[in-house]
C-alpha positions as CSV (number, residue, x, y, z in Angstrom):
1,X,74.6,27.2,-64.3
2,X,74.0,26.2,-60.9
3,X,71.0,22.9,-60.5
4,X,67.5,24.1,-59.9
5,X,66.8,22.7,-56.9
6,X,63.7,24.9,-56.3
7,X,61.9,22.8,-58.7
8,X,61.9,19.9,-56.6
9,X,60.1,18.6,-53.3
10,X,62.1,19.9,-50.5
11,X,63.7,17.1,-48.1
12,X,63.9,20.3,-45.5
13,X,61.3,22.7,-44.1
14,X,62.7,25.6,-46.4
15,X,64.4,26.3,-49.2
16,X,67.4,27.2,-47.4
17,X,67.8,24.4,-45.5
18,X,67.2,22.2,-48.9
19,X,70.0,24.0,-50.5
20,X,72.6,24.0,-47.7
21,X,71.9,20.4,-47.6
22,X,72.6,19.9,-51.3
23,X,75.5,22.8,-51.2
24,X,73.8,24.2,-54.4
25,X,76.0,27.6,-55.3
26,X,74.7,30.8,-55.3
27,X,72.9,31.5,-58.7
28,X,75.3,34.0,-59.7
29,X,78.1,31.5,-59.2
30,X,78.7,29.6,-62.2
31,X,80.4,26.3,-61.7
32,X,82.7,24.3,-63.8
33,X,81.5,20.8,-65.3
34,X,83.0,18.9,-63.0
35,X,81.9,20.7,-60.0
36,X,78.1,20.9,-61.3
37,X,78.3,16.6,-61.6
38,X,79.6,16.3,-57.7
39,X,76.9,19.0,-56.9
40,X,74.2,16.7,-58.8
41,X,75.3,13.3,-57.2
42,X,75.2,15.1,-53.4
43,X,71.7,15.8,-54.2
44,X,70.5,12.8,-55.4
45,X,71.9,11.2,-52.5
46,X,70.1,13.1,-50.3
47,X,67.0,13.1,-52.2
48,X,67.0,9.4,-52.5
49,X,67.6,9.3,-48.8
50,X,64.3,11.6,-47.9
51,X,62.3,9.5,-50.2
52,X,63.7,6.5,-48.1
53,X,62.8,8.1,-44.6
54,X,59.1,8.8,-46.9
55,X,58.5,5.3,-47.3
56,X,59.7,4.0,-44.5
57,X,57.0,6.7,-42.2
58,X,54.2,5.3,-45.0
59,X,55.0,1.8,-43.9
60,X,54.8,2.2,-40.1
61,X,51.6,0.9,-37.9
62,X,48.6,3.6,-37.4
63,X,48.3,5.1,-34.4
64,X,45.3,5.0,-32.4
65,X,45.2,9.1,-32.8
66,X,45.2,8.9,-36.5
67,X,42.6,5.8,-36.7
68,X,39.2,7.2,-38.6
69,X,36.4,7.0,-36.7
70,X,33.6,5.3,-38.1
71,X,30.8,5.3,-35.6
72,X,29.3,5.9,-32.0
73,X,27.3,4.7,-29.6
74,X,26.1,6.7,-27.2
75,X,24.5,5.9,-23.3
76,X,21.6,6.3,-22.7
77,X,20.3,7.2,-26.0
78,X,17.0,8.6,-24.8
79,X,17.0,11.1,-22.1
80,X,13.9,12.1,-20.3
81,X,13.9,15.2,-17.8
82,X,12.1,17.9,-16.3
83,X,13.2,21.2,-16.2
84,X,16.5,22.0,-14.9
85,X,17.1,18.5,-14.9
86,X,20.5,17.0,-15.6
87,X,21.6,13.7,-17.2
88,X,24.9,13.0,-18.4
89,X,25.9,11.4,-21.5
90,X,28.8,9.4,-22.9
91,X,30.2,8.4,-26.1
92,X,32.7,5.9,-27.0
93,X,34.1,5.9,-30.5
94,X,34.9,2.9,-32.9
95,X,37.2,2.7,-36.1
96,X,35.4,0.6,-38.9
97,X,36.9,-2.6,-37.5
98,X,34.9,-1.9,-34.3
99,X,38.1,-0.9,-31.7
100,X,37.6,1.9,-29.5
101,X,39.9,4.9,-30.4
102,X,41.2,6.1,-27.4
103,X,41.5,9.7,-26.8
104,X,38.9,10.3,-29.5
105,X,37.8,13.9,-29.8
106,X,33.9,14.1,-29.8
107,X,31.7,17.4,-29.7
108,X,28.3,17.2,-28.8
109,X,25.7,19.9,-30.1
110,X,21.8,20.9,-29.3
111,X,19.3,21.0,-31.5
112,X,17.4,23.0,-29.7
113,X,18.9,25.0,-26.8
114,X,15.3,26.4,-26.1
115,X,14.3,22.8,-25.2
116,X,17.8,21.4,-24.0
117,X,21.6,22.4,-23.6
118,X,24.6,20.4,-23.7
119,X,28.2,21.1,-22.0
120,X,31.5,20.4,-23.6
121,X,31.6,17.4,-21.6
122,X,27.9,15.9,-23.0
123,X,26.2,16.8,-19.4
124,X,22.6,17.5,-20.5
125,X,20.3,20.2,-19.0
126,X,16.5,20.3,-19.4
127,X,15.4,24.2,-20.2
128,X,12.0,24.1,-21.7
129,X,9.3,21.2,-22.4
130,X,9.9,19.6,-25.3
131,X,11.8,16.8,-27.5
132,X,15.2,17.8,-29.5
133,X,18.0,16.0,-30.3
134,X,21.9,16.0,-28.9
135,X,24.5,15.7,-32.3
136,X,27.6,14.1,-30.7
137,X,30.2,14.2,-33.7
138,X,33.5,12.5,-33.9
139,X,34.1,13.3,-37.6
140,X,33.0,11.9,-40.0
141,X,31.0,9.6,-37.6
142,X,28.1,10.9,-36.1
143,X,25.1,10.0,-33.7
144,X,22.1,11.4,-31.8
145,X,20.7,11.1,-28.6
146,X,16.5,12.0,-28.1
147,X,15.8,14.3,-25.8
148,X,12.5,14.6,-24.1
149,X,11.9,17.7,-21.6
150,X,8.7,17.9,-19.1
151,X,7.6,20.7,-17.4
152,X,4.8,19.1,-15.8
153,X,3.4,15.4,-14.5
154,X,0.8,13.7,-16.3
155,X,0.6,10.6,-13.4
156,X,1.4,9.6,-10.1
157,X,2.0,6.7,-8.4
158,X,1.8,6.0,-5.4
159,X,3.0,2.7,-3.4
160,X,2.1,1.0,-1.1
161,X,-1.4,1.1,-2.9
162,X,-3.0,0.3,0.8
163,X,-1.4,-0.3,4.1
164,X,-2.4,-1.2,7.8
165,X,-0.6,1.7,10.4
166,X,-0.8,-0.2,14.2
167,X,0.4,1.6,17.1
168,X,3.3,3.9,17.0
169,X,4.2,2.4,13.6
170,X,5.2,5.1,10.6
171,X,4.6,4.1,7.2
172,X,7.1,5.7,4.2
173,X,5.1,6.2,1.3
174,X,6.8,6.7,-2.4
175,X,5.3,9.2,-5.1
176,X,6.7,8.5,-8.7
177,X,5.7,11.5,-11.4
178,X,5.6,10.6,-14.9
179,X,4.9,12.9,-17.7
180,X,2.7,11.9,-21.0
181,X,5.2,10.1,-22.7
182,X,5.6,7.6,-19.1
183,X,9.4,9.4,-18.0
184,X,9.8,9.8,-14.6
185,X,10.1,13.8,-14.1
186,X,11.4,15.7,-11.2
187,X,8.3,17.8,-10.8
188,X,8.1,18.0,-7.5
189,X,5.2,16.4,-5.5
190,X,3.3,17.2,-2.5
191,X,0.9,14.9,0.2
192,X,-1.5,15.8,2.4
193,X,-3.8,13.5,4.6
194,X,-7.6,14.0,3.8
195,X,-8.0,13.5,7.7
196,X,-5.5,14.2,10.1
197,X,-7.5,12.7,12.9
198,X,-6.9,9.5,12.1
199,X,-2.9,9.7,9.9
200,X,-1.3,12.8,9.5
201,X,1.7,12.8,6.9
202,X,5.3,14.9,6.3
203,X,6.6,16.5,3.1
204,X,8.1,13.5,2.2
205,X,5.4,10.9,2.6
206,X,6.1,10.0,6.2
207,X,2.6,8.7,7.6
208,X,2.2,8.5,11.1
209,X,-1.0,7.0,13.1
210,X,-3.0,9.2,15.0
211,X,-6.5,7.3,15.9
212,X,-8.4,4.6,14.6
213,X,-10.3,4.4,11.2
214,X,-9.3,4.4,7.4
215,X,-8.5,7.2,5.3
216,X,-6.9,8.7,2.1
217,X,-3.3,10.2,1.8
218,X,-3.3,12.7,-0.9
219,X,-0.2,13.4,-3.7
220,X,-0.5,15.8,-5.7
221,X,1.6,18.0,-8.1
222,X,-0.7,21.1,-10.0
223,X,-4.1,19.0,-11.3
224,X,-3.0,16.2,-10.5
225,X,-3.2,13.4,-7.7
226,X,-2.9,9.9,-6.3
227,X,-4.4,8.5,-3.2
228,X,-3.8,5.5,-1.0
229,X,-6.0,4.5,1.7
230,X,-4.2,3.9,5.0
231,X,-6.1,2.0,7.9
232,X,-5.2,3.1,11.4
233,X,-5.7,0.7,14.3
234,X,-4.4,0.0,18.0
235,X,-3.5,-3.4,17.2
236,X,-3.8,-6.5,15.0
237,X,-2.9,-9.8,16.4
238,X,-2.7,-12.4,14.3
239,X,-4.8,-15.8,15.3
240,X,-4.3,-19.8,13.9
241,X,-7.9,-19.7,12.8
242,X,-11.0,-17.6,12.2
243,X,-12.1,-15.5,14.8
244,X,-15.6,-14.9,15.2
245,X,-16.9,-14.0,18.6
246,X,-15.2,-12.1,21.3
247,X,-16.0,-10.8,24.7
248,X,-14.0,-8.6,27.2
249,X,-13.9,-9.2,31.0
250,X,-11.8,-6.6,32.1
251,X,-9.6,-3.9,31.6
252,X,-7.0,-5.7,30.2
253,X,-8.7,-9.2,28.8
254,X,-11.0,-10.9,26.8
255,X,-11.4,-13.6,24.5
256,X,-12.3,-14.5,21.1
257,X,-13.3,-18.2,19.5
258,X,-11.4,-19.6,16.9
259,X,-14.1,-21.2,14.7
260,X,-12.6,-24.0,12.9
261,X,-10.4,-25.2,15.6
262,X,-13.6,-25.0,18.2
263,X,-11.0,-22.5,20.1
264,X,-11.1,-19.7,22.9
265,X,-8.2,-17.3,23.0
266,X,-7.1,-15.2,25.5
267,X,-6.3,-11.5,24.4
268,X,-4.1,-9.1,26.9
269,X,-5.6,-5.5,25.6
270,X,-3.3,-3.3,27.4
271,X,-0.4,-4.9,25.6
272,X,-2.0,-6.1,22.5
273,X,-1.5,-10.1,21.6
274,X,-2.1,-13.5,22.5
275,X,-1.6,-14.4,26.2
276,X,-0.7,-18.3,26.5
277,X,-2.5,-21.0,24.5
278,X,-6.0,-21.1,23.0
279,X,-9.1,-23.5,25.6
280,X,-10.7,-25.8,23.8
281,X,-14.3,-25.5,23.8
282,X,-16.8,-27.4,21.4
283,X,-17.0,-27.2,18.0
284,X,-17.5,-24.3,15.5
285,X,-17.3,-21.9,18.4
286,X,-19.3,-18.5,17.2
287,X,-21.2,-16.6,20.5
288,X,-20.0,-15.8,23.2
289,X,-21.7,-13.9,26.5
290,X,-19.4,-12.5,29.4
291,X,-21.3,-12.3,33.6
292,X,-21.1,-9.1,34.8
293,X,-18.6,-9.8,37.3
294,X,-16.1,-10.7,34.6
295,X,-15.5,-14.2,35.8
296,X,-17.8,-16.2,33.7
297,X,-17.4,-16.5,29.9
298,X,-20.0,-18.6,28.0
299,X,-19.2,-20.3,24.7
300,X,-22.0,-21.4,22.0
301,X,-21.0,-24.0,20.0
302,X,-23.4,-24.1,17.3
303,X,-22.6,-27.9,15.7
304,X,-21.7,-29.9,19.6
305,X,-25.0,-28.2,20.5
306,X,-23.6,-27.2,23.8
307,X,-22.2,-24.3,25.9
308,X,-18.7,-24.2,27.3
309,X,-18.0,-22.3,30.5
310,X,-14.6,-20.4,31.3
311,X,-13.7,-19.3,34.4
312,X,-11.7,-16.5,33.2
313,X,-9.9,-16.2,36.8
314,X,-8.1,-19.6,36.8
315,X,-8.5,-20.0,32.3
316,X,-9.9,-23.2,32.5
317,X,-12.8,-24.4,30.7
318,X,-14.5,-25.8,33.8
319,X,-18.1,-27.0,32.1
320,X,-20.5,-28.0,29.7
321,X,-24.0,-27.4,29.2
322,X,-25.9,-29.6,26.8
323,X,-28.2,-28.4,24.4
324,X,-28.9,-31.0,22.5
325,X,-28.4,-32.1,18.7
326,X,-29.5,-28.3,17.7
327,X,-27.2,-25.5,16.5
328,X,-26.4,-23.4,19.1
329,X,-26.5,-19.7,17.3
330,X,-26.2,-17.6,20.0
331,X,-26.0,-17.0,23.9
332,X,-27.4,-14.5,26.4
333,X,-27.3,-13.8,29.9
334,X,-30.3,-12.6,31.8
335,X,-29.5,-9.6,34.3
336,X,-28.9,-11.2,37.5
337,X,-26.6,-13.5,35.4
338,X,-28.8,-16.8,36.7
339,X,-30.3,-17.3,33.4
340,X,-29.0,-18.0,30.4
341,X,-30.7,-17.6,26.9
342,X,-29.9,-19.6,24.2
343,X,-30.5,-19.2,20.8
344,X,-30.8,-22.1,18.1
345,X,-32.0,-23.4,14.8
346,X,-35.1,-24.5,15.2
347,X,-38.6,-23.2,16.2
348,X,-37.6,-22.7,20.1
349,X,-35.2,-20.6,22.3
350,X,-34.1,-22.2,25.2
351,X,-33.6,-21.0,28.9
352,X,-30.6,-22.3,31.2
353,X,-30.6,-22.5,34.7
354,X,-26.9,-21.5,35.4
355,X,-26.8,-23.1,39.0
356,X,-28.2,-26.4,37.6
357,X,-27.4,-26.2,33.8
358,X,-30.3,-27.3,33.0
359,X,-32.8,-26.4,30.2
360,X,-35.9,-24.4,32.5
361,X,-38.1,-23.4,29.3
362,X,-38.5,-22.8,26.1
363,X,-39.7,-19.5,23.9
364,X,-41.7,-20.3,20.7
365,X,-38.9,-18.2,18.6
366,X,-36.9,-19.7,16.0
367,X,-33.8,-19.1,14.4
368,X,-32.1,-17.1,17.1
369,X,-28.6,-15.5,16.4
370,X,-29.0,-12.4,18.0
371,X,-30.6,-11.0,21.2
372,X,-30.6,-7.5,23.4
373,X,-32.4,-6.1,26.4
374,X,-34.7,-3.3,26.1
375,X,-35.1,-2.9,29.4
376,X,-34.5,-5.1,32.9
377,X,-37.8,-7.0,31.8
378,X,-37.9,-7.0,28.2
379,X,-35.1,-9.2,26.1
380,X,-35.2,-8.9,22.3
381,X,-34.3,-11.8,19.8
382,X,-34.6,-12.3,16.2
383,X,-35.3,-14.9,13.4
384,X,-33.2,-14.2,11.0
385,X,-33.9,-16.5,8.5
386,X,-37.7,-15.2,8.6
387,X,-37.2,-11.4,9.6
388,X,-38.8,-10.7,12.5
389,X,-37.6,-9.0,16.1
390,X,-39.5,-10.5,19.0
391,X,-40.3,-8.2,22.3
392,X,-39.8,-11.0,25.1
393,X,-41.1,-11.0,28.8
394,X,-38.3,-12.2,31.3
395,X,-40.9,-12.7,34.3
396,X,-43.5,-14.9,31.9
397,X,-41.1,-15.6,28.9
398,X,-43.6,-14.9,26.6
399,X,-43.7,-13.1,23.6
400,X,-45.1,-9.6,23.7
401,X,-44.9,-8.4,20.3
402,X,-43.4,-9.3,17.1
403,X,-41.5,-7.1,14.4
404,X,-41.1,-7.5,10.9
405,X,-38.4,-6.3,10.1
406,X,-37.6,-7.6,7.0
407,X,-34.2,-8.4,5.2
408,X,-31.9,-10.7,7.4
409,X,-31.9,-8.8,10.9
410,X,-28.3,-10.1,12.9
411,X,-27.0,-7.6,15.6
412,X,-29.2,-4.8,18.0
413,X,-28.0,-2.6,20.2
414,X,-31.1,-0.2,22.4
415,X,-31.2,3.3,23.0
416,X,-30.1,4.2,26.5
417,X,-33.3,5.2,27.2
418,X,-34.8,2.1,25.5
419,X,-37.4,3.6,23.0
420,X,-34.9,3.3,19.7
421,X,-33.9,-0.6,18.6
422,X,-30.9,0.0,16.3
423,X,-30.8,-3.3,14.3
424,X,-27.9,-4.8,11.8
425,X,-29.3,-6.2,9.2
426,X,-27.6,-8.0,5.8
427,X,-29.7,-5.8,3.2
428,X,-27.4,-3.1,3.7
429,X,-28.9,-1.3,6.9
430,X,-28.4,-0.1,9.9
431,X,-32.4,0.1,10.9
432,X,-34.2,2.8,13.8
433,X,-37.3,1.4,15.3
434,X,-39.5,2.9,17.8
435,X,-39.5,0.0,20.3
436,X,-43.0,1.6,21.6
437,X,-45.2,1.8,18.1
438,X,-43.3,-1.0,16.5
439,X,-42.8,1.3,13.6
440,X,-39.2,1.5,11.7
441,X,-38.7,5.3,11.5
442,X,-35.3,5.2,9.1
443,X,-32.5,3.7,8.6
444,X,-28.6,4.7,7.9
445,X,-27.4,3.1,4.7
446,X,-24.0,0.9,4.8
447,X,-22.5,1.7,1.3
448,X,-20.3,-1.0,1.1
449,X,-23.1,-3.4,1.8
450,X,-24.1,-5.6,4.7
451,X,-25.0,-5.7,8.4
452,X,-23.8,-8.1,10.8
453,X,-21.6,-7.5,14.2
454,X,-23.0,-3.7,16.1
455,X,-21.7,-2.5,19.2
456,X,-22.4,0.3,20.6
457,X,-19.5,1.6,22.7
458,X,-19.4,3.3,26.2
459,X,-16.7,5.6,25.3
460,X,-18.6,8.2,22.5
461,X,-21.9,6.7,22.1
462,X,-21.3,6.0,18.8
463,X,-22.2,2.3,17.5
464,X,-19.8,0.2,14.9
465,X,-21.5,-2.4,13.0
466,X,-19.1,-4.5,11.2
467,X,-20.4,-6.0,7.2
468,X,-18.7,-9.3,7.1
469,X,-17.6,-10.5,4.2
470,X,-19.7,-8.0,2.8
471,X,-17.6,-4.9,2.1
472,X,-14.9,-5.8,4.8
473,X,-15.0,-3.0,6.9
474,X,-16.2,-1.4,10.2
475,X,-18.7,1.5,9.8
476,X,-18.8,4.0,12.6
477,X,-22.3,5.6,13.3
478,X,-23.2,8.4,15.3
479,X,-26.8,7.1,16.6
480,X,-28.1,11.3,16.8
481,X,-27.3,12.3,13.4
482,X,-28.1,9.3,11.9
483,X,-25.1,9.2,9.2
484,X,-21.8,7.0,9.2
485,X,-18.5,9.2,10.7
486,X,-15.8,6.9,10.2
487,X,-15.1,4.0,8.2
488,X,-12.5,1.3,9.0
489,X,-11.4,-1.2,6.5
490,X,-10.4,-4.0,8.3
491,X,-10.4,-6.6,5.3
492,X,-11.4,-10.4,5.7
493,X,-14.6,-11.2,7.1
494,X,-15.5,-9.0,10.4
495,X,-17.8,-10.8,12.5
496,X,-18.7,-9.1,16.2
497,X,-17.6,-6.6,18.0
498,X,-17.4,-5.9,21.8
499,X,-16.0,-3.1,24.0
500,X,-14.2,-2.6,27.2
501,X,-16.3,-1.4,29.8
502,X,-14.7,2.3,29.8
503,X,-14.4,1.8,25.9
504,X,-10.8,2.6,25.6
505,X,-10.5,-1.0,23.6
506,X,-12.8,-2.7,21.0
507,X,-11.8,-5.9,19.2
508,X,-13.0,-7.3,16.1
509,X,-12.0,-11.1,15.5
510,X,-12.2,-11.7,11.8
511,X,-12.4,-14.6,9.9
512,X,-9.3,-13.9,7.7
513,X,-7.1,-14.9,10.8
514,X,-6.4,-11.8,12.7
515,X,-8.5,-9.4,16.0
516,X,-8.4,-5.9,15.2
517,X,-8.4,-3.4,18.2
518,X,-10.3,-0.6,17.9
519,X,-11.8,2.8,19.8
């Protein structure tokens, strides 16, 4: 009988090949003893040898293509998107002895493909709002990543939250969506200025300047929005102290006093900024009076109790008027420009002769920090610790009649035709007053608070009354209607305001360290 070698393992890929190696005979060839035995040792000896080659393949190092995977991690393991957003994600694969197999096969898998789908590759698409999760499988290890689709934006944010846009300057504004659960989406956002007049912006948050006041820049995407308020102004030059005063005597100049550091600095207003080093005048510097030739500027200095005098031709400080050991609050020139007014605190406001500097009356009117004509003969001035407005006569220099006003009354500007006394005053107020019945016939309310600097300038007609450190900000009024126009948040502490003579330039020294210019 021949040996069964089909009941074996085969040392070959087929039964044919196993019994050509082992030379087994046909089955219908019947062998002799001897020949069966050599048969049987040739196949043991090749068995023995495959068994060998077996072992020897069991015994080898693993190769990184056979190692088991045993777990994932997965970057970034939350994904947040909008729809027909894209993030891709990746996977790295580690055996239980935490290596990386290299050349891992990993499959990744939606949950929900109405939500989210996922490429070959693990780049994931948002489709629909929702949350679902990614499978990524690298068998038998297996992780997930979160998936969180937006359709819509439930915030935005703008930045910067407030900016200052001088000049030509442009101002790039960024808009970040988020959706309810705080991801960023890629809905897309839109801006729009609320008015034009002053900033207009582009489709991609551009802002450019284009007047002078303060308003907001809209973003928006469906319901809703984000603002920012943007300030528009000529200039702002920075100072070394608090401004308080200023005064223009031309075109292109004027001054303002540094407070502190009993200052007066010279501003070029056709190209905005300081021109050469502040005068130094007396101490805490805060009213100031221009001639109308432009080539006399007078400086109150309320605690030396004097008056400095610039002659704005050469710069110089070129003169001192005593006043005393009083508080000089404020200064006023007479038309004519001979006579010079000056307000303090106590129960008298003095008269200067400017040829002699020397104190030529006195006015039974106390606490005097602001003053305006009505007319070539009247001169207005206030007490505004008490609250009244006194009607002056220049020829007599006595009072004519008194006003209570009320509150704490600081700067006036007159009607043009001199029947209306627009009055600043610290309750909140920008007061009307019929100069003629002495009767307050309204008032325009400053909703920020406050009353101090008012101008009126020659440009519009339109008057700007500054709040101080009330409210920080510039109010612009149009006298006629009676309502605020424009508002212009300048910050700090405005104090007063003047005008070029065409009106093409207004400056406001504030306290925080800067002069604003304005129009």
């Amino acid at each position: 009988m021949g040996i069964p070698c089909t009941r074996l393992a085969y040392p070959a890929t087929t039964p044919q090949a196993w019994r050509a190696a082992c030379r087994c005979p046909s089955p219908s060839v019947d062998l002799d003893p001897m020949a069966r035995l050599r048969s049987t040792s040739r196949w043991l000896r090749v068995a023995a040898l495959a068994l060998l080659a077996a072992l020897a393949a069991c015994s080898s190092s693993t190769k990184s293509g056979e190692a088991v995977p045993d777990h994932i991690k997965v970057s970034p393991p939350l994904v947040s998107l909008g729809l027909g957003g894209t993030q891709q994600v990746t996977a790295v694969v580690y055996d239980s002895r935490d290596s990386v197999i290299t050349g891992a096969v990993v499959a990744y898998q939606s949950g929900d493909t109405t939500v989210a789908r996922v490429s070959a590759s693990g780049l994931v698409t948002g489709v629909g709002s929702g949350i679902t999760a990614v499978t990524v499988r690298s068998a038998p290890a297996v992780a997930a990543v979160v998936v969180n689709v937006s359709s819509g934006v439930k915030t935005i944010a703008l930045s910067p939250d407030s900016s200052i846009l001088t000049g030509a300057n442009t101002l790039q504004l960024t808009a970040v969506g988020r959706d309810s659960l705080g991801n960023v989406t890629t809905a897309p956002i839109s801006f729009a200025s609320y008015d034009s007049t002053i900033v207009a912006v582009s489709s991609t948050g551009l802002v450019l300047r284009r007047g002078v006041g303060s308003t907001y820049v809209l973003a928006t995407s469906g319901p809703v929005r984000d603002s920012v308020l943007v300030t528009a102004l000529i200039a702002r030059v920075g100072e070394p102290d608090a401004g308080f005063a200023g005064g223009v005597f031309s075109e292109t100049r004027g001054y303002v006093t540094l407070k502190n550091l009993g200052g007066a600095q010279l501003l070029d207003l056709s190209t905005p900024g300081n021109a050469g080093a502040a005068l130094a005048v007396g101490q805490l510097p805060t009213s100031m009076a221009i001639n109308a030739a432009g080539t006399r500027a007078y400086v109150g200095n309320q605690t030396s109790g004097s008056v400095s005098v610039i002659n704005t031709v050469s710069g110089a400080v070129i003169g001192t008027i005593p006043i005393g050991t009083l508080s000089v609050l404020s200064v006023f020139l007479a038309p004519g420009d001979s006579l010079l007014f000056v307000g303090t605190d106590a129960a008298n406001l003095y008269v200067v002769r400017l040829s002699t500097s020397a104190i030529i009356d006195s006015i039974r009117v106390a606490n005097t920090n602001n003053m305006a004509l009505r007319s070539s003969t009247v001169l207005l001035a206030n007490d505004v610790f008490y609250g009244y407005v006194y009607q002056i006569s220049l020829a007599t220099r006595q009072v004519l009649d008194t006003m209570n006003v009320g509150g704490r009354p600081q700067g006036m500007v007159v009607s043009q035709d001199g029947t209306t006394l627009y009055l600043a005053n610290e309750i909140g107020q920008v007061q009307r007053w019929n100069l003629s019945t002495l009767q307050e016939t309204g008032f325009i309310p400053l909703p920020t608070g406050g009353g101090f600097g008012l101008a009126r300038s020659p440009a519009n007609g339109l008057l700007y009354v500054s709040t101080s450190y009330i409210g920080s900000v510039v109010h612009v009024i149009d006298p006629v209607a009676g309502q605020i126009v424009r508002t212009i948040v300048v910050g700090g502490t405005p104090r007063y305001i003047a005008f070029t003579a065409d009106g093409s330039v207004g400056i406001v020294p504030n306290e925080g360290g800067w002069v604003d210019y304005i129009k």
